[in-house]
Structures are given as structure tokens and as C-alpha cells.
C-alpha positions in Angstrom: 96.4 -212.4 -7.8 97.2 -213.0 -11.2 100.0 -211.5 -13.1 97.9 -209.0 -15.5 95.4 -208.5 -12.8 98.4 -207.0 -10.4 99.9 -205.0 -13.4 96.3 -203.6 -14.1 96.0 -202.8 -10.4 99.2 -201.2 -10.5 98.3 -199.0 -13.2 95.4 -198.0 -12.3 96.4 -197.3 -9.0 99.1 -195.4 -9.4 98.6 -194.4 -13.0 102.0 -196.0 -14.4 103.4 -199.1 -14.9 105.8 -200.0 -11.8 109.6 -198.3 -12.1 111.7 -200.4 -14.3 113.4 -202.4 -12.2 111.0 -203.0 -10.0 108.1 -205.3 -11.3 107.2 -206.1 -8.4 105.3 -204.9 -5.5 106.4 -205.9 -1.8 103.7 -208.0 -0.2 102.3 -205.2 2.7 102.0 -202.6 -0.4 100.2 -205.4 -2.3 98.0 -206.5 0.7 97.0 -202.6 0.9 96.1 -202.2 -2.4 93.9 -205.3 -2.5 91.8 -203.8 0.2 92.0 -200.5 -0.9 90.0 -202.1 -4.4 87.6 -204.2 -2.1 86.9 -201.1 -0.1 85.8 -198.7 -3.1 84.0 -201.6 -4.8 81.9 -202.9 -1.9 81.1 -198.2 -2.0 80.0 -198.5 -5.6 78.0 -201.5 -5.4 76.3 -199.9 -1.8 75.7 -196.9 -3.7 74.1 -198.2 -7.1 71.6 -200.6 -4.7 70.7 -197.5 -3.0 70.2 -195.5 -6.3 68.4 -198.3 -7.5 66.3 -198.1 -4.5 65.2 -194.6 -5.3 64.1 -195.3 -8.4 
């Protein structure tokens, strides 16, 4: 994952930029949020087909 993409992650995940001092994530917490984002995006994209669907 590319730098900005991981610093946009981080902030959106957690609303902040990381402590200073600590610019980096540790792998597992990394790995977590990765599917964390694949998760909720593979929700929104099931739920717009389904409200498209209904249309």
C-alpha cells in the first residue's frame, strides 16, 4: 500500500494522523485495517446493487 494511501487510511480510521513518533503501523494492525476497508466496501457496493435493484 502506498505511502499516502496508508496515511489516508490511518486518518480516516482512526481520525488522526498516527502519534508522532510513530509513522508507522505494525504489520498485523496494518493487515487488519486493510480488511476492515475491504469488508465495509464489498457492504456498500452489495447495498447500492441492491438499492439499484429496487428501483
Amino acid at each position: 500500500m502506498p505511502i499516502e494511501i496508508r496515511e489516508l487510511v490511518i486518518r480516516a480510521v482512526v481520525g488522526a494522523p498516527p502519534a508522532p513518533g510513530r509513522g508507522r503501523l505494525r504489520e498485523e494492525d496494518l493487515e487488519r485495517l486493510k480488511r476492515e476497508l475491504v469488508a465495509e466496501c464489498l457492504e456498500r457496493l452489495a447495498e447500492e446493487r441492491a438499492a439499484k435493484g429496487r428501483r
